[in-house]
N, C-alpha and C positions, 0 to 999 in steps of 0.2 A: 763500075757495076760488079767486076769480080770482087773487088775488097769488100762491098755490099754481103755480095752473100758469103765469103770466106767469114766475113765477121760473124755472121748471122747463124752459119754453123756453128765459129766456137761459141758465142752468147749462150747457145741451146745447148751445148755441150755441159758450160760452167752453169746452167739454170738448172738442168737434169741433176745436175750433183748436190746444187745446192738444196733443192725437194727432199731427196734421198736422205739429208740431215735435216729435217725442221727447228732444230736444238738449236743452230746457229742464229734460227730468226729469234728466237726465245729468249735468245743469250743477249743478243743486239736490243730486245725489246725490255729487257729487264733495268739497266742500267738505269738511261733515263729515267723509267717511271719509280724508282726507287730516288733519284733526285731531287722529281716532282714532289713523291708524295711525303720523304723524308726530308728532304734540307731543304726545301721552299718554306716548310713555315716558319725554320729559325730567319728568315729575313724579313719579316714583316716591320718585326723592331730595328732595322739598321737605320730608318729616317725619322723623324720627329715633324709632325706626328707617324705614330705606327703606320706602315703601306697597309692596304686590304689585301685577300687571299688573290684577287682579278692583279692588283696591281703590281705584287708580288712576280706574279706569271708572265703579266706581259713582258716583264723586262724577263725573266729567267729563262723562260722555252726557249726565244731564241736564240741563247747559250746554247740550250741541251741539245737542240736540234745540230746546232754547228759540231756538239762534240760528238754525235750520232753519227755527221755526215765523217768526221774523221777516223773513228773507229772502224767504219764500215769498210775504209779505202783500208787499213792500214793490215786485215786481217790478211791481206792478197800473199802477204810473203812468207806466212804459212804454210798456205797452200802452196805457193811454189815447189819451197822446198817439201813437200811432200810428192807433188808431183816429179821433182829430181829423183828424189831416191825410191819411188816404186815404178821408174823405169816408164811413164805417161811421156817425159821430155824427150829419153830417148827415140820411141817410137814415135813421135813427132818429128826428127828428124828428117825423116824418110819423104815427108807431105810436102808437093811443093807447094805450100800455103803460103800467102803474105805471115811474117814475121809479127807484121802490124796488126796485121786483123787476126793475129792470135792474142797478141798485146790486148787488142779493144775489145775483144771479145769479153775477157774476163774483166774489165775495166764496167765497160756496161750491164756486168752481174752485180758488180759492185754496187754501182747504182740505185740499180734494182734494191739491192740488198738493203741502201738505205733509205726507200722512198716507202718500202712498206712499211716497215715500225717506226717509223717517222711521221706518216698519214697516221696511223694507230697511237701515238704520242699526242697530238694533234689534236685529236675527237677527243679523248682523253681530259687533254689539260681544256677543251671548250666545254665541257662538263663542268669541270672546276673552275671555271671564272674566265677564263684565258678569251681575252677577243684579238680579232685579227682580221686585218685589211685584206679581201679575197685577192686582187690584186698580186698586193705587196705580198702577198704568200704564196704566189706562182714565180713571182719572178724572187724568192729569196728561198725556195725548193731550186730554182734552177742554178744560183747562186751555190748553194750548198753540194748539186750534184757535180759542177764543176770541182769543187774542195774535192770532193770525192774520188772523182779522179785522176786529178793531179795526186794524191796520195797515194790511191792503188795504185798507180803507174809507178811511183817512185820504191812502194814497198815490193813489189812485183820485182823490181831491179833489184834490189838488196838480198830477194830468197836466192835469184838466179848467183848475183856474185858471193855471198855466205854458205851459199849451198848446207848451212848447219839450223838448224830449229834454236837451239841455245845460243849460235851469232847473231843471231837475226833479233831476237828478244832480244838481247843486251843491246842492238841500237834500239830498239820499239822504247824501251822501257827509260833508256836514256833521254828520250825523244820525248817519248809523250809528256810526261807531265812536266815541266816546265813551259812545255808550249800549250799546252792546256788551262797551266794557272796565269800566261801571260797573255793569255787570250781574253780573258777577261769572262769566260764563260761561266763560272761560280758567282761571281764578285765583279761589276765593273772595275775597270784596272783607273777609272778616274779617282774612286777610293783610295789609291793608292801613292808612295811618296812620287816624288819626281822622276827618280832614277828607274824606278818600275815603269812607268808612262813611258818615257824613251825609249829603255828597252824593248819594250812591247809592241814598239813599231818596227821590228826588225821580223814578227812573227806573224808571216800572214793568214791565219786563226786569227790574230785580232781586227783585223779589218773584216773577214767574213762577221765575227759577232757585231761588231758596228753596226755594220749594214743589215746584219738580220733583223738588230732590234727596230731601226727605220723603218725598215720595210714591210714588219709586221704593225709597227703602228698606223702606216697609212703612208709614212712620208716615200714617195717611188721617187722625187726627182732631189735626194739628198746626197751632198758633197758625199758622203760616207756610203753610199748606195754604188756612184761613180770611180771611186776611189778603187772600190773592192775588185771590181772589174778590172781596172787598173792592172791590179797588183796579180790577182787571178788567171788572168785568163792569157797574158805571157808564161808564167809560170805553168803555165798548163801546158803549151806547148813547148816550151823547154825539158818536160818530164814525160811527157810519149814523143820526142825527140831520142832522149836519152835510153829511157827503157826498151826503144826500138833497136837500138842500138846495141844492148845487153842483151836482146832475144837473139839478135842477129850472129852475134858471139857463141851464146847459150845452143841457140837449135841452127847450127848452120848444117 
């Protein structure tokens, strides 16, 4: 029950902040619908015959939605190290608050963070053709919030150990787009030679987009729905394992 509401405090802490910038949500919301509304129609012609505008989307959103869900975890080590250096961590010190439930606090903004212009992506692309299995789109929203915070957890660690804005980018930037282009999230990575397919099973981005595209088409009980979980949701506890572990370091 304590960790309940120790959480609950930071959550409302990291949501208060997040309000006070609405540019964030704006920033997270811009990207995708600039994928949709731009690089979706160069793919109609990748099949023979041409896909439609509907057919296009169903496979793509649940790409953008995936890369939505990582972008959102990945901004966390930002803000860390902002909170390092205007002295927020220090004074945290002091609180004898769970470690953790400072960790989830901010993990659960994260969340947040991508559940709104991800619903708003959503409505969006169902305007433009896009269908989806109500279903299979709760449980590949929940799918993706997991992504989400296995990522904020992990980049949350990296502000605390870089403690620099320009460290931390140089792994973000390292990081991101290879596991982004291996993810299959622009491009099925099946289009692609053999040596890409391999590799691409090393990046688990590409099982969440698997599973998104299943799961938005209706199919809930596919190998590739099972899979992602799999690979997910260990790793998820191996990364607020870890990041616990870095808070506990960081704010002892």
């Amino acid at each position: 029950m304590r960790i309940a509401t120790e959480t609950g405090l930071f959550f409302m802490r990291k949501m208060r902040e997040n309000l006070r910038q609405p540019m964030w949500v704006i920033a997270n919301l811009m990207t995708p619908l600039l994928y949709i509304l731009l690089f979706s129609p160069l793919l109609a012609n990748i099949a023979n015959p041409p896909l439609s505008m509907a057919g296009v989307l169903n496979s793509f959103v649940p790409g953008i939605l995936t890369l939505l869900a990582f972008s959102s975890g990945m901004g966390a080590g930002w803000t860390m190290v902002w909170e390092l250096q205007s002295g927020v961590t220090e004074r945290l010190r002091v609180t004898p608050a769970s470690r953790f439930a400072m960790l989830l606090g901010g993990v659960l903004a994260d969340i947040v963070n991508f559940l709104v212009p991800s619903i708003l992506v959503i409505l969006i692309s169902l305007a433009c053709g896009f269908s989806v299995h109500l279903l299979g789109l709760v449980i590949l929203l929940f799918l993706l919030c997991l992504l989400t915070a296995m990522v904020s957890a992990c980049s949350s660690s990296l502000g605390l150990i870089f403690k620099q804005i320009s460290s931390v980018a140089a792994v973000v930037t390292s990081l991101q787009l290879p596991l982004t282009l291996l993810s299959g999230v622009l491009l099925p990575i099946s289009l692609g030679p053999l040596s890409l397919r391999v590799v691409a099973h090393f990046n688990p981005m590409y099982y969440t987009v698997e599973a998104s595209r299943q799961l938005a088409a209706g199919t809930l009980a596919s190998s590739q729905t099972l899979i992602a979980f799999v690979v997910i949701v260990p790793l998820l506890a191996l990364a607020l394992w870890w990041a616990t572990r870095v808070y506990q370091k960081a704010v002892h």
